[in-house]
N, C-alpha and C positions, 0 to 999 in steps of 0.2 A: 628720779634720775632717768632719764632717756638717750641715750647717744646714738642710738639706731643709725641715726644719718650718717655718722662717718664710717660704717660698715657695709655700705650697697652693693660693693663689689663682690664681696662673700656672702653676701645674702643674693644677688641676682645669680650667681652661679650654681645654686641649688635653695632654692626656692620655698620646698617643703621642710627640708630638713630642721631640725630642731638641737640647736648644738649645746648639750649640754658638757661638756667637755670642756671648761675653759678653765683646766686646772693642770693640764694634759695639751693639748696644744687649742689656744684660743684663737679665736679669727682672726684677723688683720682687719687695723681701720684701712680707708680709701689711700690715707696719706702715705702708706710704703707701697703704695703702686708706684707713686712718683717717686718716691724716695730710691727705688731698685732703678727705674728708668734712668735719673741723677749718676747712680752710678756707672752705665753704661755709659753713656753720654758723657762722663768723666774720664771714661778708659779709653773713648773714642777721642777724644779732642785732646790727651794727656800722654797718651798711650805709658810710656816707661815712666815719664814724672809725675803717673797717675801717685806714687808711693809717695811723693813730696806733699801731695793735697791730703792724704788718708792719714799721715803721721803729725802733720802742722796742720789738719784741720776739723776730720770728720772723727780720728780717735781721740784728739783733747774735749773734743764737745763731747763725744759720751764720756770719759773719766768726769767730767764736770758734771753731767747729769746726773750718772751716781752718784757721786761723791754728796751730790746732795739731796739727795733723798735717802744717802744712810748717813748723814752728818759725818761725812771722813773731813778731814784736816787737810789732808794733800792727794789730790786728785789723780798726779803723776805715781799712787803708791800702787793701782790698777791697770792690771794685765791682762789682755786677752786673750781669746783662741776658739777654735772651732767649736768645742766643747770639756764639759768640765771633766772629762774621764782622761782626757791630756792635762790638766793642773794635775789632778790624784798624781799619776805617774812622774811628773815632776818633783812635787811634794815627798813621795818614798824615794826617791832618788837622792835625797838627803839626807839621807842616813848612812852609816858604814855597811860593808857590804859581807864584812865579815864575821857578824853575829846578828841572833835572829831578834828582828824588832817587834818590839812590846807596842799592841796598841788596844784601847781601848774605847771602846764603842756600842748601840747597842743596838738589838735584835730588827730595828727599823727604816736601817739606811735603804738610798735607793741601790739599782742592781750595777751601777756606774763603779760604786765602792766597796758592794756586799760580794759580786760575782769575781771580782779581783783580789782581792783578801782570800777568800777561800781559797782561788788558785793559788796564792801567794801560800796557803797554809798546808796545803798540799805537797810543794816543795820543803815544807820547814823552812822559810824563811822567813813569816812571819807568827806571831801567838795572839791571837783575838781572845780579849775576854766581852762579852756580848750581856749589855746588861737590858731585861725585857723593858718596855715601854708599858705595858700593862700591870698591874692600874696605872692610870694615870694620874690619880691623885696624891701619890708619894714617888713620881719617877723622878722632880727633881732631885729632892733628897736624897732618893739611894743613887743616883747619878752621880750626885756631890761625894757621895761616901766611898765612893770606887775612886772618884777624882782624888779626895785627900790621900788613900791609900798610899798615891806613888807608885812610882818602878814604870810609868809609863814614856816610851820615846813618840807617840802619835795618839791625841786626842782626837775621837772623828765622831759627830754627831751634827742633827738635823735642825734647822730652827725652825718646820711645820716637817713633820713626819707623814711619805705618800703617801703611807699603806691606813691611815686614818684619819691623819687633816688634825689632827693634835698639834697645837702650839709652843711651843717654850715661848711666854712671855718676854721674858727677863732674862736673857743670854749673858748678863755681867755675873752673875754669883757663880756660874757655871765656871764661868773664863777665872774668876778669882781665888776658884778652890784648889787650880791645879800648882800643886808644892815646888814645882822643880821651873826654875825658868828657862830649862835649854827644852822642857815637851814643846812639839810642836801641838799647837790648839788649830781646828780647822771644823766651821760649822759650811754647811750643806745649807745655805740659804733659797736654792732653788724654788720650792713651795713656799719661800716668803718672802722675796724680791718682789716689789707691787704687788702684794697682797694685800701684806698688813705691817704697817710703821712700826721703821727699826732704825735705832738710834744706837750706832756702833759706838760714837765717841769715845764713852768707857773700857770699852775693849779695843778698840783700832789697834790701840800700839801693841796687843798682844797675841792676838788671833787673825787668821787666814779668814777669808770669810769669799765664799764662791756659790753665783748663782750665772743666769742667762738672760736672754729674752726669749725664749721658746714659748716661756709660760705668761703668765701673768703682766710680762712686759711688752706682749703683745707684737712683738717684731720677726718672728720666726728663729727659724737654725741659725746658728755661725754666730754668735754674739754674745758668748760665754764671757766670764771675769772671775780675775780673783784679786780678791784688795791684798796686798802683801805687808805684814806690819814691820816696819822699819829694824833693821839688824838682824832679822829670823830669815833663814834660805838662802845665806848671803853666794853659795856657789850651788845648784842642783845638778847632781850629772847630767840630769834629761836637761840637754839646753840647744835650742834651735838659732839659727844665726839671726834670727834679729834680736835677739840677746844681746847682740853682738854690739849692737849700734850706738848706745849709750857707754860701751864699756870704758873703763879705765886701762892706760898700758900699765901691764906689770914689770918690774922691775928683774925678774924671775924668767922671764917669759912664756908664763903660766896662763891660763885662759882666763882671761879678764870678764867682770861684772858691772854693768851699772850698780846703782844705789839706790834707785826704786824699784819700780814692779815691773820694771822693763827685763828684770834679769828671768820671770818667768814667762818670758813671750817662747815661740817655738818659731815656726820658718812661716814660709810663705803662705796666707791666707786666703780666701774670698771676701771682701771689706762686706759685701753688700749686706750683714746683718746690723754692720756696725750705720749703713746709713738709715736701716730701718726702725734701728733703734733711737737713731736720734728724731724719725719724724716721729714718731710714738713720744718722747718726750716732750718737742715741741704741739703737738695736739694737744696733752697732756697740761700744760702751761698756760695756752690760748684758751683752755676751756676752765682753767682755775680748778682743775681738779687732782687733790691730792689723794696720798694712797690713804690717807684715814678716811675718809668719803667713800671713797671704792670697798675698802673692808666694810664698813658700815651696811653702805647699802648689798653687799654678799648678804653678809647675814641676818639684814632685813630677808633679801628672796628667799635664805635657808629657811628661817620661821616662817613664811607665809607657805613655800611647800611642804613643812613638816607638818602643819595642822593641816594643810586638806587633804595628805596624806594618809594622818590617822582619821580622814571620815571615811575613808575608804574601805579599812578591818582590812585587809589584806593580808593573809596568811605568807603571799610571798614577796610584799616589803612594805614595809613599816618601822616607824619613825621609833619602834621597840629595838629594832635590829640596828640601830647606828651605832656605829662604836664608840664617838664620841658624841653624846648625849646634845641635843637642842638646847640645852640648860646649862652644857658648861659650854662660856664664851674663850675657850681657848683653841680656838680652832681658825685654823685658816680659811679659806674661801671652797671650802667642797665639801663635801657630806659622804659620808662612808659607812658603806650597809656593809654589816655581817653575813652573807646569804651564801650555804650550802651550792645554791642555784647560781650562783651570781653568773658566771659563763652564761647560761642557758638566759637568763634573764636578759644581758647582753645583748646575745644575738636577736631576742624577742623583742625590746625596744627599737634595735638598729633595724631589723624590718620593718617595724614600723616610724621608719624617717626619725627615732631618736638616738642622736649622739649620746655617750657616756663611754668609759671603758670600765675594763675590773683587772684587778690580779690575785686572783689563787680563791680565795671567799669574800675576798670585799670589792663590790659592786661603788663608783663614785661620781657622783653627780656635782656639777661644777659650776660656779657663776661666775657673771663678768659683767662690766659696764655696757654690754649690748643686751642686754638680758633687762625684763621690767614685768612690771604686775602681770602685764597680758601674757606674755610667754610662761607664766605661771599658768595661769590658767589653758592655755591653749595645752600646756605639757600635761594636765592632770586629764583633761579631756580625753587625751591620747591613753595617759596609765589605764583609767578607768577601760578603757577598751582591752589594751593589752594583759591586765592583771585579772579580767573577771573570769 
C-alpha cells in the first residue's frame, strides 16, 4: 500500500519531517484542501442559506458515511459537534441532579472523560469506580464482572485505549452484561473510528458510541459524533438550539425533542470538518480502500519496526518495553513503549525531524496509509542515530 500521492500538501510543507503520529493527529490528504475551500466558497455564494446546504446535504452524507462503516441502521441516529467533551456533558446532563451518579469505568479513558469525572468527584457529585486495564489478558472478564454487579447509572469505556493501543475486539458481550436497561452504556470509539472494523449492529440499539475525525479519519478538528441509540437521552439538559430544529410541539409547553440524534446537537458550529470529512470518505471509496486494509497494513508496518527495532539492543526503546506486546493482535494502529525516559526521548526524536507524542511514561509511535516500507526504514536510519 502507497498512498503517498494524496498527501503532497503535508509532505511539501515540511519536507524532512517524519510524522509518526498518526494516532494523534494524522496528516491531511490533498482532497480537504479543496474540500475546506467548497466550504468557503459555500458561505460566499450562500451566505445565511449556507445552513440549508450543510443540514440537506453535507451533514446527511457524513451520517451516511458513518453509518456505514459501523453498520448502524439509521443514519439520522448521529449527532454532531465540535468535539466529544461536549457529547460527555450532555450525556451527564441526563441524569437527576439530585443524587450522586454511579459510574463505572476504567483506569484508561482519555483526559476529555478522566479530567472531568475527577472534577465532578471533587464536588461529590459523581462516585467512579475505575477498573485497571492491566493485564490485559483478563480485563474483559473482570470488566464484565463489575458490569453484572449493577448499581450503575453511566457505563464509560474505550474501544482502543490511548495510553496503550489495546483493543476491545468484541464490544457486544461488554454492552450485553450490563443488568439494568435505564444504565446509560457509552464507548469512546475515538482510537478506533478508521482504525480497525467495528460492526455496531449488535449494540446500536443499546449503546452511545462517540469518536471524530481528528484521528484516524483523517479530516482534522470539528467533526465529532455520537450515534444516539434510539429511546436512551430522550431530553438532556445540556441542549443547544439546533436541538431545536427537528423538535416536536409539546402539549405541556415544555422544551421539545426530535427523535433521533438531533436532540444531542448543541448551537451554532464551524461545518468545515464536516466537509473534510466527507472528502476523506470519498477518497477513501475511490481508492477501494476499507478500514480492514488500513488496520492490516498498520500492523504490517508495526511488525516490520518492531524487529529492526530489536536489532538495534537499545537500552532506551525496545520492542521489550511495549505495553501491548507485537504478538498480541489486539491492538489498535500505534505502539506504546513503557519508557521512564519517554519525555526526553520525545523531544530527542522531534529534534531530530521525528513526529510521535507521549503521556506520563508511554512514548507512541503511530501509522497510517501514508506511511510504507521506506518510511520504515528511513525512521530506523534516523533511531540508530538518535538512540546510540
Amino acid at each position: 500500500m502507497n498512498h503517498k500521492a494524496h498527501f503532497q500538501r503535508f509532505f511539501a510543507a515540511a519536507p524532512e519531517r517524519m510524522h509518526f503520529a498518526a494516532h494523534s493527529h494524522h496528516l491531511w490528504p490533498d482532497v480537504t484542501f479543496e474540500a475546506q475551500q467548497r466550504c468557503w466558497e459555500d458561505a460566499a455564494r450562500l451566505a445565511d442559506g449556507k445552513w440549508e446546504k450543510i443540514f440537506g446535504e453535507v451533514l446527511p452524507a457524513a451520517q451516511t458515511h458513518i453509518a456505514r462503516l459501523l453498520n448502524l441502521s439509521d443514519p439520522a441516529g448521529i449527532a454532531f459537534g465540535p468535539n466529544t467533551h461536549g457529547f460527555l456533558l450532555r450525556l451527564l446532563s441526563l441524569f437527576p441532579a439530585d443524587r450522586r451518579l454511579r459510574i463505572l469505568a476504567t483506569d484508561s479513558e482519555f483526559h476529555s472523560f478522566t479530567r472531568q469525572a475527577a472534577r465532578l468527584e471533587e464536588e461529590g457529585i459523581v462516585h467512579v469506580t475505575r477498573v485497571a486495564t492491566e493485564p490485559f489478558a483478563d480485563f474483559p472478564a473482570r470488566f464484565a464482572t463489575e458490569i453484572r454487579r449493577g448499581g450503575h447509572d453511566l457505563i464509560y469505556f474505550s474501544q482502543v485505549f490511548y495510553n496503550s493501543g489495546y483493543a476491545i475486539r468484541d464490544l457486544a458481550p461488554l454492552v450485553d452484561a450490563v443488568p439494568n436497561e435505564q444504565t446509560i452504556v457509552v464507548i469512546d470509539g475515538y482510537h478506533g473510528f478508521c482504525a480497525l472494523p467495528a460492526d455496531l449492529q449488535k449494540i446500536q440499539h443499546r449503546a452511545f458510541y462517540m469518536a471524530g475525525g481528528y484521528k484516524y479519519a483523517m479530516a482534522g478538528e470539528g467533526a465529532c459524533f455520537l450515534h444516539v441509540p434510539p429511546g436512551y437521552g430522550a431530553r438532556p439538559r445540556d441542549t443547544g438550539w439546533f436541538a431545536g430544529f427537528g423538535a416536536l410541539e409539546t402539549a405541556d409547553g415544555s422544551v421539545g425533542y426530535g427523535g433521533d440524534g438531533s436532540r444531542f446537537l448543541g448551537a451554532t458550529f464551524d461545518p468545515v470538518g464536516l466537509y473534510r470529512l466527507n472528502a476523506v470518505m470519498g477518497l477513501l471509496s475511490k481508492l477501494r480502500l476499507d478500514i480492514a486494509e488500513i488496520h492490516r497494513h498498520a500492523h504490517r508496518l508495526q511488525a516490520s519496526f518492531a524487529r529492526e527495532l530489536a536489532t538495534t539492543n537499545s537500552p532506551l526503546l525496545n520492542p521489550s518495553h511495549l505495553v501491548v506486546p507485537i504478538e498480541n493482535r489486539d491492538r489498535g494502529n500505534f505502539l506504546t513503549f513503557r519508557s521512564a525516559n519517554a519525555g526526553d526521548l520525545h523531544k530527542r526524536l522531534l529534534a531530530a525531524d521525528i513526529v510521535t507524542d507521549y503521556r506520563s511514561d508511554r512514548l507512541r509511535f503511530g501509522f497510517g496509509i501514508y506511511h510504507d516500507a521506506e518510511d520504515i526504514d528511513r525512521l530506523m536510519d534516523a533511531l540508530r542515530r538518535v538512540l546510540r
